[in-house]
Steps between C-alpha positions, in 0.01 A plus 500: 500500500463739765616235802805511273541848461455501142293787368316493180717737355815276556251231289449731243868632455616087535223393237576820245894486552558158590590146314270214435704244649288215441166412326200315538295499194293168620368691831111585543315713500786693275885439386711643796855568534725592776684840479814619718503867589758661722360766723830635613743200586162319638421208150164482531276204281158529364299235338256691248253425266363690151169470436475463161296701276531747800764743622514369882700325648455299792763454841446186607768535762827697599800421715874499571645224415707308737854449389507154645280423177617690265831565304687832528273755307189326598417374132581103532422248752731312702447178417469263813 
């Protein structure tokens, strides 16, 4: 996070503001999902999982995502 200049409070505003975008029920250890946040004009995506039975969640990672991969509004692949 922090070689990308991403502070964990522009992971918390992403993950409590931001749209699940994707989901991944089948991962381990937990279900995950992959959230877009804006932090300004910057989209930023994080892949989280809920423990369940628990009220944490987990970052498994954060990034921008490049716009050579990803439609306008960073929510769908570009398919190759």
């Amino acid at each position: 996070m922090f070689e990308r200049r991403i502070s964990p409070e522009d992971v918390r505003h992403a993950l409590d503001d931001g749209q699940a975008i994707e989901r991944y029920p089948d991962a381990t250890p937990y279900p995950s999902r992959l959230v877009l946040g804006w932090h300004g004009d910057r989209p930023l995506h994080v892949v989280a999982a809920d423990v369940p039975g628990e009220e944490e969640t987990i970052v498994v990672t954060v990034y921008e995502p490049d716009p050579a991969r990803w439609e306008a509004g960073f929510t769908k692949r570009r398919t190759p």
